[in-house]
C-alpha positions, 0 to 999 in steps of 0.5 A: 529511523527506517520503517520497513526492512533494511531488504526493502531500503529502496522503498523507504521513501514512499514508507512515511506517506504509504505505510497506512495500517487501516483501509480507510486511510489508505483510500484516503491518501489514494484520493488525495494524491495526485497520478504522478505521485501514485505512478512513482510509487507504484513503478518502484514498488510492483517489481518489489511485491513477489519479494515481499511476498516471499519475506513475510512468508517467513513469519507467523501471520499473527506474530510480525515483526514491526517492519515486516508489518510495515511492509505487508501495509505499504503492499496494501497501499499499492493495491490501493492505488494499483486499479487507478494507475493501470486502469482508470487513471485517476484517483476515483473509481470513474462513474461511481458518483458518491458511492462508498464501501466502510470495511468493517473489518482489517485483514492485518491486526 
């Protein structure tokens, strides 16, 4: 059963490891895989991110459809991983030792 909208098929493969409804399991599965992993999830998903952009915008913020949800979660998890594949490439922050951030709050209920 497909996670994500029949518009968004191309990235249905990368939906059962990157559609993470919550921070901490995104950055979670961002240290735990590897740069090849992030890279090809990143080069199919960013040329997608404008139009998903614009298909969530269609509803109410507080009332999604389960797949567009779904959606807004994986473009979550590609800003997850987009710092480590255009910048530091690697899954850690460099220089960062054991710092850690626990968000409170989500931004998607």
């Amino acid at each position: 059963m497909a996670l994500l909208p029949t518009e968004f098929a191309d990235l249905e493969p990368f939906a059962a490891d990157w559609v993470l409804a919550t921070e901490p399991e995104r950055y979670a599965k961002r240290l735990a895989s590897t740069m090849p992993e992030m890279q090809k999830f990143y080069d199919a998903a960013f040329p997608r991110i404008e139009d998903a952009i614009t298909y969530c915008d269609k509803f109410d913020y507080d009332d999604l459809p389960d797949d567009a949800r779904a959606l807004v979660h994986l473009m979550q998890s590609l800003i997850m991983v987009s710092f480590p594949v255009e910048v530091w490439k690697q899954p850690r922050v460099p220089d960062s030792g054991a710092a850690w951030a626990e968000i409170i709050h989500e931004p998607v209920v």
